[in-house]
N, C-alpha and C positions, 0 to 999 in steps of 0.2 A: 430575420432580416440581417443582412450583414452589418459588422459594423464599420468596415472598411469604404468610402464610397470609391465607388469606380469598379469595385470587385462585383465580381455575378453572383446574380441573385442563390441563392441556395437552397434546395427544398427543404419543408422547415422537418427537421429530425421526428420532434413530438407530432407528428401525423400520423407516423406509425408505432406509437406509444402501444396502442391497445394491438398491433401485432405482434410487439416484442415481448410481451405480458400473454398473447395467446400461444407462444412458444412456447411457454413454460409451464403451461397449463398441465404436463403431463407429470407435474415432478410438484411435491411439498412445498408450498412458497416460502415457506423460512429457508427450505433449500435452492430455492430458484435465485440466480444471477441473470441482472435483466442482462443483455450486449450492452457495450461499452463502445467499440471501434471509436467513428466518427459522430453517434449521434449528441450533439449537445446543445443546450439553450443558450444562444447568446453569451456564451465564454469568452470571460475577460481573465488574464491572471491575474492571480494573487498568490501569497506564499507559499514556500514550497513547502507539498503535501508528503505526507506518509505515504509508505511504499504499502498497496493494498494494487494484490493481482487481478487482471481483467480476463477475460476467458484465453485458453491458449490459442496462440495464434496457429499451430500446429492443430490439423484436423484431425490426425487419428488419434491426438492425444487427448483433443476437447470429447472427442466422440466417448474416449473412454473413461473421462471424469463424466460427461453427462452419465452413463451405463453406472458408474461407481454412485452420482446420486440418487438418479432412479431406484436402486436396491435400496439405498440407507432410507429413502422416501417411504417404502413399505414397510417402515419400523415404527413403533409410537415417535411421535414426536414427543418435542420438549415439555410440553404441559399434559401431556396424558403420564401421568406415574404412578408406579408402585414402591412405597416404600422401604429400599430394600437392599445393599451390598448383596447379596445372593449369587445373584446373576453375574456383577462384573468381577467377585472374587473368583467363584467357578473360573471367569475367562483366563483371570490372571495367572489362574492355577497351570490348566494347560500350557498355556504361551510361559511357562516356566517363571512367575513372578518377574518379568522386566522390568517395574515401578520400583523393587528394592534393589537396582543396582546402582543408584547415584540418589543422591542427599536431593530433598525436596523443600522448599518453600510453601505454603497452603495459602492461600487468601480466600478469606470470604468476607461477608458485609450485603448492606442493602444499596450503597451506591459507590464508583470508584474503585473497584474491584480492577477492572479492565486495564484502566490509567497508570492504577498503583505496582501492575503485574510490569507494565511496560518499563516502569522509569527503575523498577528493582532485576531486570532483565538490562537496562542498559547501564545501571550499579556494576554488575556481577560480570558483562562483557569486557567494559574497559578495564575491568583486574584480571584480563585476559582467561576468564571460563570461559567453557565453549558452554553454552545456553539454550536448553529448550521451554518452549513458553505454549502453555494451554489456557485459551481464552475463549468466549462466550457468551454472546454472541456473534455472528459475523458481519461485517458490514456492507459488503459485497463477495465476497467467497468463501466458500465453505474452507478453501486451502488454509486461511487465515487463521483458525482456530488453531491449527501447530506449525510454532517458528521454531527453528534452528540459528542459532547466531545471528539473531533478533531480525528474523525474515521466516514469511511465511513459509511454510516447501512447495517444494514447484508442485503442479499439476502430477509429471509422471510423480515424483516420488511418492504422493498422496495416491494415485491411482496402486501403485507397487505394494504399499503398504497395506492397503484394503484389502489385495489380493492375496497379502501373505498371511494377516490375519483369518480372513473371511472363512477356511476350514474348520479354525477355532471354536470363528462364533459362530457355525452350521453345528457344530458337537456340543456348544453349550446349551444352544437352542433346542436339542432333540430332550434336555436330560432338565428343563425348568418346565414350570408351572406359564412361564411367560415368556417370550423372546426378548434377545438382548433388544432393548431401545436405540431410536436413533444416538443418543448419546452418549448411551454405554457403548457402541458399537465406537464412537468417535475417541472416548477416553483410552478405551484398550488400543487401539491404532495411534495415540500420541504416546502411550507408556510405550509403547515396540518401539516405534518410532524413534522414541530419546533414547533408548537402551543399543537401539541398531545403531547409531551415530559415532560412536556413544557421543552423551552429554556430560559434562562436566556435573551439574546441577540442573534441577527443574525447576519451574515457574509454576504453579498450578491456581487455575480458578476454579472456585466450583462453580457448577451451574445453577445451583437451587438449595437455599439450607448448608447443612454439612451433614449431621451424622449418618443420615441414609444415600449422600449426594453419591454417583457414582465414583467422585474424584477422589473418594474418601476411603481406597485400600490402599492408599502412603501414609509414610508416616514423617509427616514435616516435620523437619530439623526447627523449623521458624514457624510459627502458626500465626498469620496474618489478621485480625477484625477492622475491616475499615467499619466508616460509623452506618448503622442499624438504623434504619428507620421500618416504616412500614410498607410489606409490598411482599403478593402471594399469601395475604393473610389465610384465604380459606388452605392453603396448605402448613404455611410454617407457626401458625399463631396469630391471634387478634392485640398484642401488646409488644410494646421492642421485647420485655423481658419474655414473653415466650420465644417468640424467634430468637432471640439470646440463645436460647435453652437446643435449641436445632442447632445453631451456626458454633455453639460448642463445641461441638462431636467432633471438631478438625482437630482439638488441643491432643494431643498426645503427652503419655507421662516423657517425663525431664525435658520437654519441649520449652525453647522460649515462645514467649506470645508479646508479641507488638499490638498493643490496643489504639486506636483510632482514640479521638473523644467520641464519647456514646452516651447516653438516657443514662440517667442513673440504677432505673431500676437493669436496665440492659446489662450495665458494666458490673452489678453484683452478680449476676447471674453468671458471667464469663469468669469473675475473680473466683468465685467458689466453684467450678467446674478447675479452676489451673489449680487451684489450692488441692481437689483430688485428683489431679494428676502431678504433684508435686512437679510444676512448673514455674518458669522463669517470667516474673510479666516487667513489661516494660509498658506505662502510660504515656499517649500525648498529654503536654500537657506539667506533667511531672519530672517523670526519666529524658523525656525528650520532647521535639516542638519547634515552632517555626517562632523566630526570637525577632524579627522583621522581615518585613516583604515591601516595597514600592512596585508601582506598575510600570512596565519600560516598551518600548518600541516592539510587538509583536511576544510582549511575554512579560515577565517579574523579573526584578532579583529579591535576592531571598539571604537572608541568614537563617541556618538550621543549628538547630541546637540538638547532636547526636547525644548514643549512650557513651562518647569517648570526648566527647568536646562541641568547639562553634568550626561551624564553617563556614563563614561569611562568603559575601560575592559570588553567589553563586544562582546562575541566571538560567531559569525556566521559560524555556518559548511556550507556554503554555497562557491560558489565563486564566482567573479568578483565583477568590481567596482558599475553595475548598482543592485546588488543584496543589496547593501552598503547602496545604495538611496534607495531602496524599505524598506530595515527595519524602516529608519531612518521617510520615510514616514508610517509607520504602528506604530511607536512611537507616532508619533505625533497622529493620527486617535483615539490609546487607550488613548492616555492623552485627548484628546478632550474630547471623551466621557466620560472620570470621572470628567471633567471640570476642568484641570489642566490647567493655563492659565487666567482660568476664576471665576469659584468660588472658585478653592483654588488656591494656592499660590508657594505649594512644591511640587517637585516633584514626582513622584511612588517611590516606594522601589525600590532601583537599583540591590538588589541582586534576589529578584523576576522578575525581566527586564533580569534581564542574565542567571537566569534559563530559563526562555523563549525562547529566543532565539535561547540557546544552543539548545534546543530539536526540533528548525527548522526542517523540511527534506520537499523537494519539487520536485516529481520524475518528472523524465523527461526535467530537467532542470538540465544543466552539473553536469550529474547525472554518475558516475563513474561504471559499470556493471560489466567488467573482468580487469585483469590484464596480462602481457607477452602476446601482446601488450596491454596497456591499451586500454578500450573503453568504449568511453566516450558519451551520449546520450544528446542530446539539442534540443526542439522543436521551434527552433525557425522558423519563416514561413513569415517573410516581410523582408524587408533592413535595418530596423531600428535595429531590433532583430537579425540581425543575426551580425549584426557590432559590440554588444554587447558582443556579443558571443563568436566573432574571437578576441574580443580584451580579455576579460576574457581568455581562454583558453591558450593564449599567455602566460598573467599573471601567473595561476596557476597550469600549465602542465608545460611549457618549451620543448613541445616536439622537438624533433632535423627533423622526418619525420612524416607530417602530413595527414593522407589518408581519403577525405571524403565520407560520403556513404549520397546520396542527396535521397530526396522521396519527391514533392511536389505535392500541388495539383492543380490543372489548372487556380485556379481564382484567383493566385497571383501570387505579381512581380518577378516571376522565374529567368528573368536576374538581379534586383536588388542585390538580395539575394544571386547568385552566385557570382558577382561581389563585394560582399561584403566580401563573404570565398576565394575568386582569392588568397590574397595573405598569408595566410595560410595554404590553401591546395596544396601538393607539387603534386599529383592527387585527381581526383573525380570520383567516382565511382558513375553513374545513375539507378536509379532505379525508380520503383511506389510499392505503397502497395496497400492495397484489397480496398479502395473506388472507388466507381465511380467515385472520384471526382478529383484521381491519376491525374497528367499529363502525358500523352501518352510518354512513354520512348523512343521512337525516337525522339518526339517533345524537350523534357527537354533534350538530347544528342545533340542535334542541337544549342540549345543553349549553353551551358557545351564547346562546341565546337571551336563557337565565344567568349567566355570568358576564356576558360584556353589556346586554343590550341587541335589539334588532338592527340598529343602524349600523353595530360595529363588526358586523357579523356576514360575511361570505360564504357562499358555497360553492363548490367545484370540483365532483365529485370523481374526478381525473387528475393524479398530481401533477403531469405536466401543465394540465389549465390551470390549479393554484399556485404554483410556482409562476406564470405569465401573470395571473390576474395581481399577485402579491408586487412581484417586479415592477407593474406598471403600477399601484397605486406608493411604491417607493420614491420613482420616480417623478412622482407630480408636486413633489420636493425640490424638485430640480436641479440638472448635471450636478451641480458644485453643491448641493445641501447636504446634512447628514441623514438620509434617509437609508432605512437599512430595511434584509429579511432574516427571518431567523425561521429556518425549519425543524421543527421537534416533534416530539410524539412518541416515538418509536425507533431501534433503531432498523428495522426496516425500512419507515418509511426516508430516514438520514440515508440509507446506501441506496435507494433508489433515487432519490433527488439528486446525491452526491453522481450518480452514472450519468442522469439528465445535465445533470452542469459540465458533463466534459471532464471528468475526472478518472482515470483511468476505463 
């Protein structure tokens, strides 16, 4: 319904939801982009979003990123693995090592990885590096996983780059045991990529773990740990200190390492891995830290406490208190790397720090979409993350009626992670988005069930119908109340919603 009155009526977008979702049918849903154009729910603005690309508007160039996903679709995807460098050192080798032409950054961790990769890519910009950044998940485009000067690359270039790899990994493929994976296939195409540009420095995320991760034939100048929690146990380990013992494997000898706060047993496990790689650590916490933070209009300020000094006044459009730690660890990571701490003495320019900053934006991360009722987007996807979240949210909304719209995907801790938003969400509204990897929305109700109660408890197994059904029991708060939505789960099901609300 419009919200204008007098304007014509408008066909409602989500009627053809489940035809936008049958177009993609032919291609991996992690790798599917729903259309974006015009279709949207009742969009209101609200602040201004992160730059995250919509399909090209150019036909024969959509035509040939769809053709370049379709191929990467017939590779394991991201949860089928073998653990194993094998495969993408082989590619590296051909494609003539690209990854060892320019100094690299590592980050891993069990949440924050993403955020932390972004605010330390827009560190290292405004000291005028030219910047390439490898991230992962996507949240509507596959292009998104490699930026250039803190932007994702166009459609052609990512199509270009496929192509110039792609002989590589047809010759790696004839000479392994397995074919390159969708994301070995993705990592080799961002080392070329940074190398063809060239890049000043990289940005790297891993995808899963470290020692085996594919991201893992660099060798970080700065080895990043945000904080461990649990998540992927049947692959990286059942305790932080085993996943410690995987998300090691990034530390390289005389590498500095930037530690998060972590589990205790977690953070012996990383100190005795950099003590045998006679490395540099730097703790949250100790060497460095966030020394205050207040909440402000659309974000924090903050004083950091780097390895060179404070840096007061310095304002994150971001929100919550774990967003506070991540800058503070991505402080430290750029100061590292200019060897602040070490070969010199003073700090960075504080006013170039807070220009930085300020130009943060991390979509899909209590990312604000509409307003009357607000709605508010968070991909968060384990217990740890979502506790984050409830408690942020608290912080920086104050909504008075909280309605959640859940989308997970089956190979995670579903009741953690609800039982984490239990006492925020005054209902939850159940849904799945277009992966396979959805959990079955009777199953995710079932639990929802034993967690909130049967009364608190929706179903609506179309996320455009739980995003309506959610919206309208916001509103029965009324125009001027604080009622609000928070859509979480996954971040699939956050870039599907985020397309449905009119966002690029």
């Amino acid at each position: 319904m419009s919200d204008n009155p007098g304007t014509p009526e408008q066909p409602d977008p989500l009627d053809h939801f489940d035809e936008i979702i049958a177009a993609e049918t032919d291609r991996d849903p992690d790798l599917a982009v729903i259309e974006a154009g015009s279709r949207t729910l009742r969009t209101q603005s609200g602040p201004p979003q992160a730059e995250v690309p919509a399909r090209p508007e150019d036909p024969q160039v959509d035509a040939a990123l769809r053709e370049v996903e379709s191929e990467l679709a017939t590779r394991w995807g991201e949860t089928k693995l073998e653990p194993s460098v094998a495969r993408i050192a082989a590619l590296m080798d051909v494609l003539g090592e690209p990854q060892r032409s320019y100094p690299s950054l590592h980050i891993t961790g069990t949440n924050g990885k993403t955020s932390t990769a972004r605010m330390i890519e827009a560190l290292l910009g405004a000291f005028e590096l030219r910047t390439g950044r490898y991230t992962s998940p996507h949240v509507q485009s596959i292009t998104e996983r490699i930026s250039l000067d803190g932007a994702p690359i166009s459609a052609e270039r990512f199509v270009e780059t496929y192509r110039d790899v792609k002989p590589y990994v047809e010759m790696v493929d004839a000479r392994q045991e397995y074919r390159l994976s969708f994301f070995e296939v993705l990592t080799g195409m961002a080392y070329a990529a940074f190398a063809d540009a060239p890049v000043d420095v990289a940005v790297v995320e891993v995808g899963m773990g470290g020692s085996w991760d594919a991201t893992n034939v660099i060798d970080g100048d700065v080895a990043v740990v945000t904080p461990i929690d649990l998540d992927h146990t049947d692959r990286l380990g059942e305790t932080p200190a085993e996943i410690a013992g995987e998300k090691s494997g990034i530390i390289k000898p005389d590498a500095t390492v930037i530690l998060a706060q972590q589990p205790v047993d977690a953070a012996q496990v990383l100190l005795k891995k950099a003590v045998e790689a006679d490395a540099t650590v730097a703790r949250e916490g100790l060497e460095f830290g966030v020394v205050a933070r207040q909440v402000a209009v659309g974000g924090q300020l903050l004083t950091l406490r780097g390895l060179g000094g404070e840096y007061p006044d310095v304002y994150l459009p971001l929100h919550g208190a774990y967003q506070a730690h991540n800058a503070a660890v991505a402080l430290a990571a750029v100061e590292a790397f200019f060897g602040v701490g070490a070969a010199r003495a003073e700090p960075l320019d504080v006013e170039t720090v807070r220009k930085a900053f300020a130009s943060v934006a991390s979509p899909g991360r209590l990312e604000t979409v509409r307003r009357s009722p607000t709605v508010v987007l968070d991909a968060a996807h384990n217990p740890a993350g979502a506790r984050a979240t409830a408690e942020a949210v608290g912080e920086a909304f104050q909504f008075s009626r909280l309605v959640g719209v859940v989308g997970a995907s089956g190979d995670k801790d579903v009741r953690g992670l609800l039982e984490a938003f239990e006492p925020v969400f005054a209902e939850v509204v159940v849904t799945r988005n277009s992966s396979h990897r959805a959990m079955d929305v009777d199953e995710l109700a079932a639990v929802a069930v034993e967690v909130f109660g049967e009364e608190r408890v929706q179903v609506e197994p179309r996320l455009p119908d739980a995003l309506e059904a959610a919206i309208t029991l916001a509103e029965e708060e009324g125009e001027f109340s604080g009622g609000g939505v928070l859509v979480t789960g996954s971040v699939i099901t956050v870039g599907e919603a985020r397309l449905l609300l009119g966002k690029n």
